[in-house]
C-alpha positions in Angstrom: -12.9 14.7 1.3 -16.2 12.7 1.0 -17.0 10.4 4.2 -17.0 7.4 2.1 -13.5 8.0 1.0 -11.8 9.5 4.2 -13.1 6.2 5.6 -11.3 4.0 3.0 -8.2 5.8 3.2 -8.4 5.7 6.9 -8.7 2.0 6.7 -5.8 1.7 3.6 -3.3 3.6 5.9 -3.6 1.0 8.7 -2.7 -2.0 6.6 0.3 -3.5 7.6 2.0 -5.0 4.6 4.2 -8.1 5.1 6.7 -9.9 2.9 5.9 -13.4 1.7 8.7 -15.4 3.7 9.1 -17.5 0.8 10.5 -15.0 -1.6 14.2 -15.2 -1.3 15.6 -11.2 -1.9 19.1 -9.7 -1.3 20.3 -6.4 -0.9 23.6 -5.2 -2.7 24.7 -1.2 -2.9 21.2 -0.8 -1.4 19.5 -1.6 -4.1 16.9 -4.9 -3.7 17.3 -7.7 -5.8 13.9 -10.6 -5.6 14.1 -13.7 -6.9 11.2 -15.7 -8.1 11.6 -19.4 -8.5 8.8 -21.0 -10.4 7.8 -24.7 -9.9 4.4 -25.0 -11.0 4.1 -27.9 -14.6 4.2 -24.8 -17.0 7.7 -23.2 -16.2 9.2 -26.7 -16.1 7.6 -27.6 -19.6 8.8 -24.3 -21.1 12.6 -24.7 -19.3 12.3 -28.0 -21.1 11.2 -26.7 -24.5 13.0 -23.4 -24.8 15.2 -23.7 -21.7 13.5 -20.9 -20.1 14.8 -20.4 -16.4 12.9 -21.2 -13.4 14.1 -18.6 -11.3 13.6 -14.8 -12.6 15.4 -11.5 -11.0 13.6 -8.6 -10.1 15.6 -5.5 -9.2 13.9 -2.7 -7.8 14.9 0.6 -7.7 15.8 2.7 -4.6 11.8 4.0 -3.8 11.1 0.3 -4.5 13.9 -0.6 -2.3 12.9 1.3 0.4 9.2 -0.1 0.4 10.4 -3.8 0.1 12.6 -3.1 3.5 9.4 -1.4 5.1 7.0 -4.2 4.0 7.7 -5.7 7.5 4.6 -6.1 9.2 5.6 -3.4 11.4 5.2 -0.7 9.4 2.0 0.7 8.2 0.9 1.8 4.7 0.3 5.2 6.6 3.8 5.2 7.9 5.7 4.2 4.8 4.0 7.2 2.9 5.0 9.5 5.3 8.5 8.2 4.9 8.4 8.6 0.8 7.2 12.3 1.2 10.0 12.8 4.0 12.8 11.4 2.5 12.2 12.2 -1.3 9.7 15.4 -0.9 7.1 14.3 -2.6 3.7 15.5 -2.8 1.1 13.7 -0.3 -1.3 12.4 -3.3 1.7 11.1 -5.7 3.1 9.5 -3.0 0.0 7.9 -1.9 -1.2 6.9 -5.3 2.0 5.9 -6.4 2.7 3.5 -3.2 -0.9 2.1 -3.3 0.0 1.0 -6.8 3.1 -0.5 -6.1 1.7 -2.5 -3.3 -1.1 -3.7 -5.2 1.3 -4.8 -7.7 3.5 -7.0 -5.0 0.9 -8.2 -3.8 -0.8 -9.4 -7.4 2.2 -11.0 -7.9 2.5 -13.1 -4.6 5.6 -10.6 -3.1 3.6 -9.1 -0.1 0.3 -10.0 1.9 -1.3 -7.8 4.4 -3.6 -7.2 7.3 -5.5 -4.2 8.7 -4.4 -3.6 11.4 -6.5 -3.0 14.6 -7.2 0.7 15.9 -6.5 1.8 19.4 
């Protein structure tokens, strides 16, 4: 692997990803359920006009699932993909690709933040 990108990857892996306390999710048959509640003047003016809901459901499956419960700010990106290929035997690059993905999805959308966290 180039420097350059052993370096990045070396750097990804320590990020620590953390829910966003404000986003109000529930667990039932282990299976993560996140609710979005939306405030801001353009929800409410479509709620009014089309009575659109505020609130919308997201239900992620059970990889999804698992990630959500490991985006603690405990957990590193590093140790959650190690976790993916242990548990479902997946191939080091799918899982990586696929969980870097994911997170930078979350995180697009508000769900999870995140720090790198400091060597040593």
């Amino acid at each position: 692997m180039p420097e350059k990108a052993e370096t990045l990857w070396h750097r990804w892996q320590r990020v620590r990803p953390q829910r966003n306390e404000a986003i109000r999710w529930e667990e039932r048959d282990g299976t993560v359920i996140i609710t979005i509640a939306r405030t801001d003047w353009l929800a409410r003016l479509l709620r009014w006009l089309i009575a659109r809901p505020l609130k919308r459901r997201i239900e992620l499956d059970e990889i999804g699932s698992l990630v959500w419960r490991l985006c603690d700010g405990q957990h590193t990106v590093g140790d959650i993909a190690e976790e993916l290929i242990r548990r479902y035997r997946l191939m080091r690059r799918e899982a990586i690709t696929s969980l870097a993905e994911f997170l930078t999805q979350l995180r697009r959308r508000g769900l999870v933040g995140w720090q790198e966290a400091k060597e040593g």
